[in-house]
N, C-alpha and C positions, 0 to 999 in steps of 0.2 A: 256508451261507456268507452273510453279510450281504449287502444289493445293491451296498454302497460297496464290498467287496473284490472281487464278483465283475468290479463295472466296471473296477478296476485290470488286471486280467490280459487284459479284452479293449483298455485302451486301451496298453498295454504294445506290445500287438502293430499298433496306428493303427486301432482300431476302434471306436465310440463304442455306447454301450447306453444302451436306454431302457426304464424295467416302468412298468405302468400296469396298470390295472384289465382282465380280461376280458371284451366286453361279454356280457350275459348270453342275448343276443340271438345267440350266436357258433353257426355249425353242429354239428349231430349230429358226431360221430364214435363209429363202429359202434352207434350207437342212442345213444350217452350226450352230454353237453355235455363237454367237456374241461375240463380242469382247468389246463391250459394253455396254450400254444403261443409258440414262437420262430419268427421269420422275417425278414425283413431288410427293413428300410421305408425310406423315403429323405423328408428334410424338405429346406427350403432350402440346408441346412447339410453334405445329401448323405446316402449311405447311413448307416443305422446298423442293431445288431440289437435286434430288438424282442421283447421279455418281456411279454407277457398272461399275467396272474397272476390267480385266482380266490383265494380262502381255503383252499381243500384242495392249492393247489398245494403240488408237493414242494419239497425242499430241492437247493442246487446246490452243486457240488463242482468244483474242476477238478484234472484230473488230470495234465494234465501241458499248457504252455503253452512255444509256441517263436519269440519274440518276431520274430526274423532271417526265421522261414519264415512269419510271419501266420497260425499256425495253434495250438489249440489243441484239449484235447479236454475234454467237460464232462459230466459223470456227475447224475444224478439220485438222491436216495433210492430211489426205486422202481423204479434199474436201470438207466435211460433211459440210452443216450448220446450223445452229438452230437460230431462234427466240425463244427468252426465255423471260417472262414477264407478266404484271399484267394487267387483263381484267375483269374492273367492279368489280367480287368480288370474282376472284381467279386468281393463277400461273398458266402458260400455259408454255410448249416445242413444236415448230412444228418446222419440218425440212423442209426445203424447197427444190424445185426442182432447182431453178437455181441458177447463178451467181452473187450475189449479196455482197454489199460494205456497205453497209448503213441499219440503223435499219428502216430508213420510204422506202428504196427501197423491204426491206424483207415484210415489210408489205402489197406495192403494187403486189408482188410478192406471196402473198395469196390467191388474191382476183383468182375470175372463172376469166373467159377466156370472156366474154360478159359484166360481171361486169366494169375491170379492161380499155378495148374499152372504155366503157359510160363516165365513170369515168374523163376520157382527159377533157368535157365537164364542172367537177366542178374545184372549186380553188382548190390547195392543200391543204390549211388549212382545207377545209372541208370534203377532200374524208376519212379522218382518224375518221371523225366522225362515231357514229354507227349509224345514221339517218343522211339523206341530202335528196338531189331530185331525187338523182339516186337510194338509195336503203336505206335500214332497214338493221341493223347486229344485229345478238342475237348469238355470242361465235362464232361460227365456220358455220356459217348458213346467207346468206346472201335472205333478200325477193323483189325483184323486182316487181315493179305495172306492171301485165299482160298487162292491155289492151285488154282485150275480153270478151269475155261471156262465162259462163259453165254452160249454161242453160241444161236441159236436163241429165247433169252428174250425177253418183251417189255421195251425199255428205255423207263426214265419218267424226264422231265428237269425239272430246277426243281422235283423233287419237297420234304414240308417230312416233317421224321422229330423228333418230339415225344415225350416221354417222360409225358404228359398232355395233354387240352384245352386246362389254362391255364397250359399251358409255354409260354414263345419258343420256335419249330420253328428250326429248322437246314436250309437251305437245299440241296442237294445235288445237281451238276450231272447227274450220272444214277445210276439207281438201277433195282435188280430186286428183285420180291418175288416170294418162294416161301411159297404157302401163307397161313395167318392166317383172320384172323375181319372181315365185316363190319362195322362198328360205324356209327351214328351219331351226331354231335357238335351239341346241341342248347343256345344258353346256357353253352357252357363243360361240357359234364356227358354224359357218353359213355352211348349204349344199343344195348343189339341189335338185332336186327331184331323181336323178338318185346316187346320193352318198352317201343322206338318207335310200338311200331303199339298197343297197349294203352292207353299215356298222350294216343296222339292221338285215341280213341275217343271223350275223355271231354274230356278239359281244350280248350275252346277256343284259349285265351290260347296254348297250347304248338303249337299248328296253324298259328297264326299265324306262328313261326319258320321259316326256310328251312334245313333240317339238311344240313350238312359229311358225304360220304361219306365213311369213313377206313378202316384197316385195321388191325386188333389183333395184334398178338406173333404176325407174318410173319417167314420165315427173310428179312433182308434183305442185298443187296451193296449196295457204292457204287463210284462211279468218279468219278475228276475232282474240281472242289473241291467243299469243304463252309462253309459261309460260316453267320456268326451275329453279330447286332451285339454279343455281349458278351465272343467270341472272335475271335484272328486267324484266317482261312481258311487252311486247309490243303490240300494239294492230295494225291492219292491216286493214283498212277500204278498201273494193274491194279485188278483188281478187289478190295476189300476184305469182309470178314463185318461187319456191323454188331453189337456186342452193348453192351446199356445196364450200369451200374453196380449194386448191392445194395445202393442205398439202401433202408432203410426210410418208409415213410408218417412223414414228423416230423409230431410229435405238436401234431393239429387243426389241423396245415396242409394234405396231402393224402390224399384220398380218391380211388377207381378209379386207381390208378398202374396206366398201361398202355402200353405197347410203341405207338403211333400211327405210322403213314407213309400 
């Protein structure tokens, strides 16, 4: 699809696109340069979505565009697909893992894996909601009513629950974690314990950084509000399961996608 049509279908929906060169200077992803990447840049003029385009980039497609809901979905030659669209009070790109036709199949096609089960249980008009009876959505963050007690746990308040290093956290009035991985966050860029202490052996310059203790893909609860400057805050009476979305890594935007609190 040429770039002038593909910009119609995003400005159909109030969204504005810009392609430009690759720089060639762009990071690895899984050892290689990409070939492309989308993501969402903001000029004077406000957000838009951004197309870094190389020469081996593929070809774009859309498959289905829904002007009323700001969403659309966009297919690659080589498979790729993206959900691209407006959520409460910003532009989002996720790429999604499967095979999907439809901009409400891309959406159920988000959701966790236990979520997206429950879900069968409500009407369709309503699972699109970000509140219903099976769950609470704040951006990329769905909270589910536990059901149990976590008496006895340690509770952590003001804690932030990130879905990466160089995500906005989400702020959350109290929280428990069960379980998870160490990690530490160095520059934006997540390590263990054993690849922390390896790169600090050697590289001065990385010694010098003061590393963020954090925790990897812990069973998490929340309780109370959960606040983020690009959603409204929500408030969770009882104790909620925290599970993130199945997004995929969009392509040469993220690398280490990881569960953080």
């Amino acid at each position: 699809m040429r770039q002038d049509s593909l910009s119609k279908h995003f400005e159909a929906m109030g969204a504005r696109v810009k392609f430009r060169a690759l720089d060639a200077q762009s990071r690895l992803l899984n050892g290689r340069r990409p070939s492309f990447t989308i993501d969402v840049g903001r000029d004077r003029r406000g957000p838009f979505f951004d197309f870094a385009l190389t020469d081996r980039a593929p070809e774009f497609e859309i498959l289905q565009t829904m002007p009323k809901e700001r969403h659309l979905l966009l297919l690659t030659s080589r498979g790729n697909r993206f959900l691209c669209g407006h959520d409460e009070r910003h532009w989002f790109v996720a790429e999604l893992a499967e095979t999907v036709s439809t901009v409400r199949a891309a959406k159920r096609a988000l959701m966790p894996v236990a979520v997206r089960e429950w879900a069968g249980t409500v009407k369709p008009s309503k699972v699109d909601n970000r509140d219903n009876s099976i769950f609470k959505r704040q951006g990329e963050w769905f909270f589910v009513p536990a059901g149990r007690s976590l008496d006895g746990e340690a509770i952590l308040r003001n804690e932030p629950l990130q879905r990466n290093a160089k995500s906005k956290p989400h702020i959350c009035e109290e929280l428990v974690r069960i379980g998870g991985e160490t990690v530490y966050v160095v520059a934006n860029r997540v390590y263990t314990w054993n690849e922390y202490r390896a790169k600090a052996r050697w590289d001065d310059d990385f010694r010098r950084y003061r590393p963020q203790t954090r925790v990897a893909d812990s069973e998490v609860y929340v309780r109370g509000y959960v606040r983020h400057p690009d959603h409204a805050t929500i408030v969770l009476e009882g104790w909620h399961r925290v599970l993130i979305n199945r997004e995929r890594p969009a392509a040469g935007l993220r690398s280490n996608v990881t569960f953080l609190d």
